[in-house]
ROFINU-572501 format. One record per residue (C-alpha): z, y, x; residue number from 0. Coordinates in nm, 3 decimals. Last residue first. Example, Ala and Ser with C-alpha at 12.3 -4.5 7.8 and 13.67 -1.06 7.14 Angstrom:
2
<rec up="0.714" north="-0.106" east="1.367" num="1"/>
<rec up="0.780" north="-0.450" east="1.230" num="0"/>
end
This chain:
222
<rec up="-6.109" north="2.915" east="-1.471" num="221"/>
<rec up="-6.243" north="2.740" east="-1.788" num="220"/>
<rec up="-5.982" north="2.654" east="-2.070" num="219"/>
<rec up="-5.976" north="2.354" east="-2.343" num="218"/>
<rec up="-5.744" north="2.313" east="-2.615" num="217"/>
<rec up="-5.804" north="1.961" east="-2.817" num="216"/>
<rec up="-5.696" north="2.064" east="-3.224" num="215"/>
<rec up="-5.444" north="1.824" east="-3.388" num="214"/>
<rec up="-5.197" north="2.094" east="-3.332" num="213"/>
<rec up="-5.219" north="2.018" east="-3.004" num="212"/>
<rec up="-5.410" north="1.738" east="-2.872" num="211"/>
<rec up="-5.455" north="1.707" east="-2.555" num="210"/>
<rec up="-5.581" north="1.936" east="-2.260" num="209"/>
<rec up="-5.919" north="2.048" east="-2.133" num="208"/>
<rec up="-5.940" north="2.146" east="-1.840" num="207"/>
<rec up="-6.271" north="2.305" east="-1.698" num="206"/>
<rec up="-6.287" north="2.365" east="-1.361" num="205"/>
<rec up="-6.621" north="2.624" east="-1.273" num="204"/>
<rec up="-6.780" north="2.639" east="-0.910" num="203"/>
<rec up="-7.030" north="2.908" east="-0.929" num="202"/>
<rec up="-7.319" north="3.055" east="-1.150" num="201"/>
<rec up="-7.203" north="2.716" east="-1.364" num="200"/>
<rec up="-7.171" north="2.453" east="-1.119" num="199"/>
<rec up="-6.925" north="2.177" east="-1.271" num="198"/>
<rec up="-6.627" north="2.048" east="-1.240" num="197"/>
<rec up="-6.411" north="1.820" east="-1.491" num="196"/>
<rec up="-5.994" north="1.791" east="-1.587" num="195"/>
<rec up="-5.907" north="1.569" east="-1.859" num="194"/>
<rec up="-5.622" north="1.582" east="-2.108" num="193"/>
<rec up="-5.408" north="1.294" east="-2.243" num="192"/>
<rec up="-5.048" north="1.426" east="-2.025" num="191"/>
<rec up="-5.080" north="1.152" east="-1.723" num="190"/>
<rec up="-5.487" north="1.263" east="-1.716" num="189"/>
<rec up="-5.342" north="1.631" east="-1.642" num="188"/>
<rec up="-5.139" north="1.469" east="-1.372" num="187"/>
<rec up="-5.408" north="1.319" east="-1.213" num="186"/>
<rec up="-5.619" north="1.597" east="-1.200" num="185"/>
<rec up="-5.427" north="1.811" east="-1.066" num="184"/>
<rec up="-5.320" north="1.560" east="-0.746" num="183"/>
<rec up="-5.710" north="1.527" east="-0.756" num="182"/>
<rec up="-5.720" north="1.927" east="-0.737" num="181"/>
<rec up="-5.456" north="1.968" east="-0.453" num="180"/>
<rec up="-5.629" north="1.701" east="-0.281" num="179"/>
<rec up="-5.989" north="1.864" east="-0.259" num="178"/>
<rec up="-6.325" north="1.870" east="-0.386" num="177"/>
<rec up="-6.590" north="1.808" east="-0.188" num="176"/>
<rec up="-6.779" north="2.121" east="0.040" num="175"/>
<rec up="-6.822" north="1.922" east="0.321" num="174"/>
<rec up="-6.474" north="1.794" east="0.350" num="173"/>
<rec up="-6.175" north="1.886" east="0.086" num="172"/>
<rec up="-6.167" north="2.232" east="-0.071" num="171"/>
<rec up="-5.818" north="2.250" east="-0.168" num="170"/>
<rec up="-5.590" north="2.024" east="0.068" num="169"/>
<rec up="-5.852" north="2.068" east="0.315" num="168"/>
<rec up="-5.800" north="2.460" east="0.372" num="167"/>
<rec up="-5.414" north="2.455" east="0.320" num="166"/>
<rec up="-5.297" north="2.391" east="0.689" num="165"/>
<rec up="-5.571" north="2.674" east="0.818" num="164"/>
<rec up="-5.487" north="2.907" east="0.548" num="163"/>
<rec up="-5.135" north="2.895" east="0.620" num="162"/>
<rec up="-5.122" north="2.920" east="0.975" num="161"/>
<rec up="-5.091" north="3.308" east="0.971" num="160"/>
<rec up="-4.806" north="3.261" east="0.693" num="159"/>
<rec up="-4.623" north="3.057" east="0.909" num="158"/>
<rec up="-4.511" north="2.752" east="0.746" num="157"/>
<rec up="-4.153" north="2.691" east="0.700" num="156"/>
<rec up="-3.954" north="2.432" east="0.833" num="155"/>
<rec up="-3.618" north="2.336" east="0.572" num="154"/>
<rec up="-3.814" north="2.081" east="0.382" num="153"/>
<rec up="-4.179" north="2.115" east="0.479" num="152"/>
<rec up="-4.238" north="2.015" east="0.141" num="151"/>
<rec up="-4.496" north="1.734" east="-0.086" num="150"/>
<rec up="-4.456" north="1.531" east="-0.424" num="149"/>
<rec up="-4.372" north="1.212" east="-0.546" num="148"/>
<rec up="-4.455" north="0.949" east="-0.238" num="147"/>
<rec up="-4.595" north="0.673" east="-0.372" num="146"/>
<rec up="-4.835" north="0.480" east="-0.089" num="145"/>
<rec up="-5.108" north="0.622" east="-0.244" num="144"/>
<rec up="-4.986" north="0.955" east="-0.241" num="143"/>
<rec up="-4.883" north="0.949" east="0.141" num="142"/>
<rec up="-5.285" north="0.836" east="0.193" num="141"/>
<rec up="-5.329" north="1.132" east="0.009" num="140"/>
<rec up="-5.147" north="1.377" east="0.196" num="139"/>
<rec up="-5.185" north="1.260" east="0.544" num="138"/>
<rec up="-5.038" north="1.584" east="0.701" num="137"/>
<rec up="-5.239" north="1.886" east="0.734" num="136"/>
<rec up="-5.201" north="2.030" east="1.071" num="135"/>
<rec up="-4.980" north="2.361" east="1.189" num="134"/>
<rec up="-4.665" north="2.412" east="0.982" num="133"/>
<rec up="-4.479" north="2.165" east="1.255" num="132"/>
<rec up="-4.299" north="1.934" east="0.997" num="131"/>
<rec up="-4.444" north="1.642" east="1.204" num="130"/>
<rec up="-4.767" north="1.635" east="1.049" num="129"/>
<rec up="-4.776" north="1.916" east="0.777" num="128"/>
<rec up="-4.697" north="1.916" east="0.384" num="127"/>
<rec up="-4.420" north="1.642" east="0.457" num="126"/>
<rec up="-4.401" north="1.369" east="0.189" num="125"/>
<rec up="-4.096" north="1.366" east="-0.060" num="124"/>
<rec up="-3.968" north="0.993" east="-0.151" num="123"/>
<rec up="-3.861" north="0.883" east="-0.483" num="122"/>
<rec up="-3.561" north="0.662" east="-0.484" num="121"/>
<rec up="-3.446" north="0.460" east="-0.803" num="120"/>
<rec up="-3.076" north="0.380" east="-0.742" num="119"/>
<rec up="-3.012" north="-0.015" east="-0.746" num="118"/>
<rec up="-2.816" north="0.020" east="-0.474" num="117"/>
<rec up="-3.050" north="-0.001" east="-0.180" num="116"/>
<rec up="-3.145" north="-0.273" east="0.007" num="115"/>
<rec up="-3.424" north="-0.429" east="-0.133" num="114"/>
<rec up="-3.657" north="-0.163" east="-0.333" num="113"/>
<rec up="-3.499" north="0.139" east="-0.127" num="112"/>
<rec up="-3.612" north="-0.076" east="0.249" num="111"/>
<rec up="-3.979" north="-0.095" east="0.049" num="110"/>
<rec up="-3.987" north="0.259" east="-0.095" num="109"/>
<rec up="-3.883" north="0.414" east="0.244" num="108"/>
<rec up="-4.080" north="0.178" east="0.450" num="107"/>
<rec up="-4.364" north="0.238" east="0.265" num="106"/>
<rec up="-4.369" north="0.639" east="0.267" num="105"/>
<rec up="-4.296" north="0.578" east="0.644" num="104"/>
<rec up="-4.644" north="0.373" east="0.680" num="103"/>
<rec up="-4.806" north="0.596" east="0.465" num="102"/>
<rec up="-4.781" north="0.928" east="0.679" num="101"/>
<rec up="-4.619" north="1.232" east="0.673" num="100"/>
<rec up="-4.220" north="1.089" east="0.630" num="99"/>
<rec up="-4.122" north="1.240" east="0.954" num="98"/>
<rec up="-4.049" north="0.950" east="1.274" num="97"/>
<rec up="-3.717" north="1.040" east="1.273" num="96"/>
<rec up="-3.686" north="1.167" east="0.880" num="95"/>
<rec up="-3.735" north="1.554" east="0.756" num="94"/>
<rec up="-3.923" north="1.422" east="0.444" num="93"/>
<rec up="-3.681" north="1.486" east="0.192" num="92"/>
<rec up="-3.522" north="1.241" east="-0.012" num="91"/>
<rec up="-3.571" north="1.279" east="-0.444" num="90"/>
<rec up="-3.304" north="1.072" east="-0.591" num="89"/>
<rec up="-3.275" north="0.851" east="-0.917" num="88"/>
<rec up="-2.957" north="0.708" east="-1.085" num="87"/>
<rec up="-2.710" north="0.971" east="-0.999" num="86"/>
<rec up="-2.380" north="0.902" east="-1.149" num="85"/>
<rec up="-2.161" north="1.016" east="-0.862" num="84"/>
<rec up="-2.142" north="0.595" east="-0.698" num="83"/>
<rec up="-2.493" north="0.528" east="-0.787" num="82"/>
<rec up="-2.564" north="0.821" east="-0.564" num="81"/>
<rec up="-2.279" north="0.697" east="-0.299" num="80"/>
<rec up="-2.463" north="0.332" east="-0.268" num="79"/>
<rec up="-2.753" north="0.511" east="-0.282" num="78"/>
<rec up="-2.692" north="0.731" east="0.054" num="77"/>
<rec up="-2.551" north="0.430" east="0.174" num="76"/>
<rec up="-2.852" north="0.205" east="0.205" num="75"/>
<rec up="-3.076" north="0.427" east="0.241" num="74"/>
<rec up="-2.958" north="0.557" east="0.531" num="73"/>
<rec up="-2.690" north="0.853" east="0.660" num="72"/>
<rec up="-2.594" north="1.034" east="1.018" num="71"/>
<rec up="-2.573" north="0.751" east="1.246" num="70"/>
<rec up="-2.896" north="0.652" east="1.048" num="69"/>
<rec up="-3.051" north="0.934" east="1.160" num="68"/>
<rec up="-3.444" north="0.772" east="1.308" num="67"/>
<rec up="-3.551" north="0.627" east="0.915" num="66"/>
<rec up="-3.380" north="0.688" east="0.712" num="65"/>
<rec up="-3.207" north="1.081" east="0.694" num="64"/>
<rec up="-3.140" north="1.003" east="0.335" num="63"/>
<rec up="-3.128" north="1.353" east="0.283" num="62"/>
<rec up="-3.178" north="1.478" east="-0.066" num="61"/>
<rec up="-3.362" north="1.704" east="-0.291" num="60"/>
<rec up="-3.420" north="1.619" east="-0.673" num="59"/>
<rec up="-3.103" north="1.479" east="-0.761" num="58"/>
<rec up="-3.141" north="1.258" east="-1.089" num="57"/>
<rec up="-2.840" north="1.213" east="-1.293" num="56"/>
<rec up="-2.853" north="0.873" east="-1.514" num="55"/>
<rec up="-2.781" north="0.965" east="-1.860" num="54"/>
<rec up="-2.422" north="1.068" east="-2.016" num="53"/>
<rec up="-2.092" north="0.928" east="-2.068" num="52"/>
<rec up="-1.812" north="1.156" east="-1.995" num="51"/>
<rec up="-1.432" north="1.035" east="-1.945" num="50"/>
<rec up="-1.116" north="1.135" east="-2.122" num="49"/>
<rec up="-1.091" north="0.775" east="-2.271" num="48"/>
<rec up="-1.385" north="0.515" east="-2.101" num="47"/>
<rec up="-1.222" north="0.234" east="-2.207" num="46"/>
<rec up="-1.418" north="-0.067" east="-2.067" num="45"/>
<rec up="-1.474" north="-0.387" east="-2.240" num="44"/>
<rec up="-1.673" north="-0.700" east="-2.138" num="43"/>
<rec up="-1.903" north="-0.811" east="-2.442" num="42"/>
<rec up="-1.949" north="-1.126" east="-2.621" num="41"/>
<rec up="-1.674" north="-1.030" east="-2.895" num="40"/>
<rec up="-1.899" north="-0.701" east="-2.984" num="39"/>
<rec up="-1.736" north="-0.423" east="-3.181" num="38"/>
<rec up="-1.851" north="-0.075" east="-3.200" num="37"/>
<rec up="-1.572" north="0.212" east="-3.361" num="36"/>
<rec up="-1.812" north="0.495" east="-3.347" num="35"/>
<rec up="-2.139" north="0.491" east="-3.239" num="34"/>
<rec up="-2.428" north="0.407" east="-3.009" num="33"/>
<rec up="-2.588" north="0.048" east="-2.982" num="32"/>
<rec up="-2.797" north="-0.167" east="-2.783" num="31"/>
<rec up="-2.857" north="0.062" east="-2.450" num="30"/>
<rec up="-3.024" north="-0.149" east="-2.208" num="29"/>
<rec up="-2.962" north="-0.395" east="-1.899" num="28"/>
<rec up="-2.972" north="-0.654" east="-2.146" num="27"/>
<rec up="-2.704" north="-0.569" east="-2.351" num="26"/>
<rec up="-2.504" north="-0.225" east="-2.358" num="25"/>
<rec up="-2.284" north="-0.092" east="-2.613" num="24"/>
<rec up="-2.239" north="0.265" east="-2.611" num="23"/>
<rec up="-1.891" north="0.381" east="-2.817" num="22"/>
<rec up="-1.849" north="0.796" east="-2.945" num="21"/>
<rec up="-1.698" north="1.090" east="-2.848" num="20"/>
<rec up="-1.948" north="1.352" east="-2.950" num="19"/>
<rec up="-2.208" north="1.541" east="-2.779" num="18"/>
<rec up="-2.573" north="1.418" east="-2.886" num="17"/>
<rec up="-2.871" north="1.677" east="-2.927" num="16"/>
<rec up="-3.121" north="1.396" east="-2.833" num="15"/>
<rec up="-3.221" north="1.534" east="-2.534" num="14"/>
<rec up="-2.903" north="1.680" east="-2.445" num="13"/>
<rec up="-2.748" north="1.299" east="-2.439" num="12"/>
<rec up="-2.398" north="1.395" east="-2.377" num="11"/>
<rec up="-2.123" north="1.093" east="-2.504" num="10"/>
<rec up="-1.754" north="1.174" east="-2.459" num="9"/>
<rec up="-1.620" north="0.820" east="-2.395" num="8"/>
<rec up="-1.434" north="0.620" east="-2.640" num="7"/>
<rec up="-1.557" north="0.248" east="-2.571" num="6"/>
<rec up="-1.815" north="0.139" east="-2.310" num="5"/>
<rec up="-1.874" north="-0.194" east="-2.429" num="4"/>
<rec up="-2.070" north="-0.422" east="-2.151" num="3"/>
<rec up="-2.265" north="-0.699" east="-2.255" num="2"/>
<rec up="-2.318" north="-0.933" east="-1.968" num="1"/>
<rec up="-2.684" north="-1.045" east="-1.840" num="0"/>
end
């Protein structure tokens, strides 16, 4: 892969308290190098004067409106013009033609992203209810498996009279199991070294108990 010398830009990395004009030489697909005055005879120069160098952007609600508006947008352009602004991951909603509530268009999404698309991670949002209607549950965890990196109704609202009905399996689950809102809980307590366990104690009881902090585990009941 070719080096690439991106010379005098104004770096921002607000994670790591950088802002400074500075050189970022890139080999490998990865950042080698920052600092001033960076030489490299192997690598392809750019002059990035007056410009800002940063991190990927990451837009956390878009339209991608593929699959069903492509007249509109696709995948295909929508991360062509991501890549394009700086944006290296996107969030699309789930208002598609069919709606992203099932697996099938969570895979489609990913797959058509994974070939066609412009390099730009995409992370696709699962409705909360089949069809965006605010009446049935959509397929939540199946939409989970299949990736999808978190849940909305997008612009369609659910009616606060249907709410209990829509929300009743995502927390309690069939026959008295636990639901998906807790597994999705679960899982990203597990992500952060913690664990997350049930238990009958006069009553349903979740226990979390957390990582290490301070070099002391934290656990809470509720």
């Amino acid at each position: 892969m070719e080096k690439l010398l991106i010379r005098g830009g104004r770096v921002i990395d607000p994670a790591n308290g950088v802002d400074k004009v500075a050189d970022v030489l890139i080999a490998d697909g990865k950042i080698a190098a920052v600092g001033e005055n960076l030489t490299d005879a192997e690598a392809k120069v750019y002059d990035a004067a007056g410009k800002v160098v940063a991190p990927g952007f990451i837009d956390m609600h878009c339209h991608l409106r593929d699959p069903g508006q492509e007249y509109k947008e696709d995948i295909v352009t929508g991360t062509r013009a991501a890549a394009h602004g700086g944006f290296t991951a996107v969030c699309c909603m789930p208002n598609t033609k069919p709606v992203n509530d099932n697996a099938a268009v969570t895979r489609y999404i990913i797959e058509k992203a994974e070939t066609q698309g412009s390099g730009v991670r995409v992370y696709p949002v699962g409705a909360v209810s089949k069809g965006l209607a605010g009446v049935e549950m959509a397929e939540v965890g199946r939409m989970k498996e299949a990736s999808i990196i978190a849940i909305s109704d997008d612009g369609d609202g659910i009616d606060k009279d249907d709410l209990p009905h829509v929300f009743e399996r995502f927390y309690t689950g069939k026959k008295g199991n636990t639901g998906i809102g807790l597994a999705l809980t679960k899982e990203i307590i597990k992500m952060h070294g913690g664990e997350i366990r049930v238990h009958n104690e006069n009553g349903a009881v979740v226990e979390i108990t957390l990582g290490n902090v301070n070099g002391k585990k934290c656990r809470e009941k509720v």
